[in-house]
N, C-alpha and C positions, 0 to 999 in steps of 0.2 A: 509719679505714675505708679498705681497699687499692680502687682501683680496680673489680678483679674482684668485689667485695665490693658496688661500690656498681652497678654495670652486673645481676648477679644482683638487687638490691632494686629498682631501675629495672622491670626484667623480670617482675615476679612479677606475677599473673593479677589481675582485676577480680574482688573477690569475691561480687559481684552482691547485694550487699543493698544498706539506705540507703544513700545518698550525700549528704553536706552538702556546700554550696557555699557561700564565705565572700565577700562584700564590701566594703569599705569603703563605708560613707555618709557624709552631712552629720555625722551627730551616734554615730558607731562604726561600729559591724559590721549587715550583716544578712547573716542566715542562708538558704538555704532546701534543704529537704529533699525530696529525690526517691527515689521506690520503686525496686523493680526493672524495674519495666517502665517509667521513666522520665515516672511521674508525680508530678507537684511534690506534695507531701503536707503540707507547711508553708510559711510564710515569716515570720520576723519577726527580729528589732531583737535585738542580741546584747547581754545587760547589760556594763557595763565592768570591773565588780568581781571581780576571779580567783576568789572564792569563789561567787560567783552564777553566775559562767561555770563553775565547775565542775559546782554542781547543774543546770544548764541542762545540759551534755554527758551527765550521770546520767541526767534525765528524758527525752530523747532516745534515747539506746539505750534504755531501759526501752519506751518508748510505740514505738515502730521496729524494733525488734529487734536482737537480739546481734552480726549483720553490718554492722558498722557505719564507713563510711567517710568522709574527711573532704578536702576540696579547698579549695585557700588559692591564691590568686594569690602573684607572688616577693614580690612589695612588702609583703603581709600575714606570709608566713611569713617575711619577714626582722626585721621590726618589729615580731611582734605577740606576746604569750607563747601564744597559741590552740593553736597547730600541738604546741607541747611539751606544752601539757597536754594534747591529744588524745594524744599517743606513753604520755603518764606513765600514762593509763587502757589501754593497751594495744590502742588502735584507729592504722591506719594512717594517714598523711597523703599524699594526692596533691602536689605541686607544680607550678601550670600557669604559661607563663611569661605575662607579663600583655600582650607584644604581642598572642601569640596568643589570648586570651581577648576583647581588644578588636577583634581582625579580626573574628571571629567574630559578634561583635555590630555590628558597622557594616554588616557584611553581612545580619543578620537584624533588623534596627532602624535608623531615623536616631539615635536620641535614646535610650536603654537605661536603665531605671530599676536602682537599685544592686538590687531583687529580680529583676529581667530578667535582670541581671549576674550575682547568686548561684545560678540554676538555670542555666544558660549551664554553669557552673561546676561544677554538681553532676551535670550527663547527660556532660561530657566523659569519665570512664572507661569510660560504655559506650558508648564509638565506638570502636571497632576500632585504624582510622588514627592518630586524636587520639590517642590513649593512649600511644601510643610518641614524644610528645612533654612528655608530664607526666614527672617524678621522682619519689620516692617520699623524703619527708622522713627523713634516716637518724635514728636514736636517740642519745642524748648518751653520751655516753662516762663507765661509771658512776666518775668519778671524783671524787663528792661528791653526796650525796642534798640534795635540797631538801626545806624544811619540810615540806612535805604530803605529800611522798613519804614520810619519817619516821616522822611522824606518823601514818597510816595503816600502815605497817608496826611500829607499837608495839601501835598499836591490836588488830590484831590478833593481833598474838603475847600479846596478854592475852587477848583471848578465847578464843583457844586454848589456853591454860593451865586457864581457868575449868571448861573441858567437860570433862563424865569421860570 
């Protein structure tokens, strides 16, 4: 990805639906989910199993709706596989840098629970200012499918077969 390429993906607009905010905690991830108008509408405990965490991102868009955006601190989107299966479903990934995520919170909190943390996290793209300091995780470079992507595109080129 050229520069110009990744400055354009940086740039692209707040699409004003959900927003997930990801945290690390004691024992994984927690989630929490903010509307458009910047009400928390969820929070809970992210399972660790990449297949759980898929039907977990499925049941999320489904009960939330199709505009559906996702926010990972650097240290999660670097380490975690969350951020790539969010891209593989075809929803976009913020990237906020986690200084700024924890200014933010020392300033609004002494003490910040990891669900404090995840909505923190998940109202950042609808701030104006903030946003122009988030990334926007680029896509992998298709130069080898993984299993579930595969699989899922076999899937349904069978079922599309099937139908008259």
């Amino acid at each position: 990805m050229t520069a110009l390429e990744r400055s354009a993906l940086d740039q692209a607009p707040w699409m004003g639906g959900t927003t997930c905010g990801v945290w690390p905690a004691a024992r994984g991830l927690v989630a929490a989910l903010v509307d458009a108008d910047g009400v928390l509408a969820l929070t809970t405990a992210l399972p660790g199993d990449p297949d759980e965490r898929c039907l977990w991102l499925s049941r999320a868009v489904a009960h939330h709706g199709p505009c559906f955006e996702m926010v990972l601190p650097s240290s999660v989107a670097r380490d975690d596989s969350l951020g790539r299966l969010t891209l593989e479903h075809g929803y976009p990934v913020w990237v906020a840098p986690t200084r700024l995520v924890l200014a933010i919170a020392r300033a609004a909190w002494w003490r910040p629970s990891p669900r404090q943390m995840a909505a923190i996290l998940a109202r950042l793209p609808q701030v104006r200012p903030l946003r122009s300091a988030l990334r926007r995780l680029p896509p992998d470079e298709p130069r080898q499918l993984t299993l579930r992507l595969a699989t899922r595109l076999l899937l349904s080129t069978r079922t599309a077969r099937r139908s008259p």
